[in-house]
C-alpha positions in Angstrom: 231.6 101.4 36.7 235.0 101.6 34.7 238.6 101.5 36.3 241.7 102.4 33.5 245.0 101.8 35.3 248.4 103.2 33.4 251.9 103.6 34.3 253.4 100.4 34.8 256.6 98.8 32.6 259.6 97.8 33.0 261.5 98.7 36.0 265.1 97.5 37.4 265.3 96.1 41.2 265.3 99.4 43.2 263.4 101.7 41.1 260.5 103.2 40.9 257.3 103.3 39.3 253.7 105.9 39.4 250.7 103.9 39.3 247.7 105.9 38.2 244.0 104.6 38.2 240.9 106.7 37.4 237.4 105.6 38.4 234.0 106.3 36.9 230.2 105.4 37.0 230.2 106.1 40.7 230.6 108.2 43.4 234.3 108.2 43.9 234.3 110.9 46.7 232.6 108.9 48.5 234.3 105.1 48.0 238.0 103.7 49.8 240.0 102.7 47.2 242.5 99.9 46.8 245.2 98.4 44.9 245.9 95.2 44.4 248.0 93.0 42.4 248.3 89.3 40.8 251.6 87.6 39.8 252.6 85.0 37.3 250.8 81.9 39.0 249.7 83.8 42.0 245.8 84.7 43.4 245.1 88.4 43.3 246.3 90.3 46.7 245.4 93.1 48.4 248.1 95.8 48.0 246.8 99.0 49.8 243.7 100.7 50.9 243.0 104.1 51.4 239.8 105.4 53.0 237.3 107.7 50.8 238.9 111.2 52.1 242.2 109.6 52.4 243.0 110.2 56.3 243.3 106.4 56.7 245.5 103.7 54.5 246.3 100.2 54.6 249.3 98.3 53.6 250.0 94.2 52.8 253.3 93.7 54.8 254.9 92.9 52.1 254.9 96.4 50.5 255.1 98.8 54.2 257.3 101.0 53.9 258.3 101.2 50.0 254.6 101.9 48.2 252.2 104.5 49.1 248.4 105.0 48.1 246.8 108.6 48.0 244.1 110.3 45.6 242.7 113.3 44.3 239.2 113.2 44.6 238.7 116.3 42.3 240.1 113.9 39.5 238.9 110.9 40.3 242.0 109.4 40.5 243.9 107.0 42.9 247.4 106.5 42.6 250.0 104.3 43.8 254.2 105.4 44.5 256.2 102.1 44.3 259.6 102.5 45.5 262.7 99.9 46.4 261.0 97.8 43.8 262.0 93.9 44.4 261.1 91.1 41.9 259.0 89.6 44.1 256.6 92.2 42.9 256.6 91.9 39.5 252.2 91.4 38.8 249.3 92.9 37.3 248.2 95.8 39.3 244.7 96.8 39.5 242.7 99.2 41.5 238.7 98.7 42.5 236.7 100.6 44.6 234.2 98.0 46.0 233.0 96.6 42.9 234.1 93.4 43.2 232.6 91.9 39.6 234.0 94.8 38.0 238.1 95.0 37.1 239.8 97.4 34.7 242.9 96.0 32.2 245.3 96.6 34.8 248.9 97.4 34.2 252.0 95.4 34.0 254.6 95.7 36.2 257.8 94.1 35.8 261.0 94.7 38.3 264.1 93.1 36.6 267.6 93.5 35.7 
């Protein structure tokens, strides 16, 4: 089971960033996906969630409304839309699909002026 995340950087408040994670060693088709994230002296949260054809997502409060999960099955590949990026959400990002002993580098995001 592998997880490669890309696309984060640097970002000013009110930008925008794509998030890209693709999965493999299992059946992804068949797995909800999720992204979560872990700030500078934080615990790792639960960002979003979307179910294993997509028809259902989930959202911390925190981000409802300004990020948005989807995936293309055919490429393995969950992806994350950040928009109205604050500071407050500045982390690691990281994306797993129910493995919870196995993480990928994750990817740095940064929202600052």
């Amino acid at each position: 089971v592998q997880f490669v995340e890309s696309g984060g950087g640097l970002v000013q408040p009110g930008g925008s960033l794509r998030l890209s994670c693709t999965a493999s060693g299992f059946t992804f088709s068949s797995a909800a996906m999720s992204w979560y994230r872990q700030g500078p002296g934080k615990e790792r949260e639960l960002v979003a969630r979307i179910s294993s054809v997509g028809g259902s997502t989930n959202y911390a409060d925190s981000v409802k409304g300004r990020f948005t999960i989807s995936r293309a099955n055919a490429k393995n590949t969950v992806y994350l839309q950040m928009n109205s990026l604050k500071p407050e959400d500045t982390a690691v990002y990281y994306c797993n699909g129910g493995f919870p002993l196995r993480w990928g580098q994750g990817t740095q995001v940064t929202v600052s002026s």
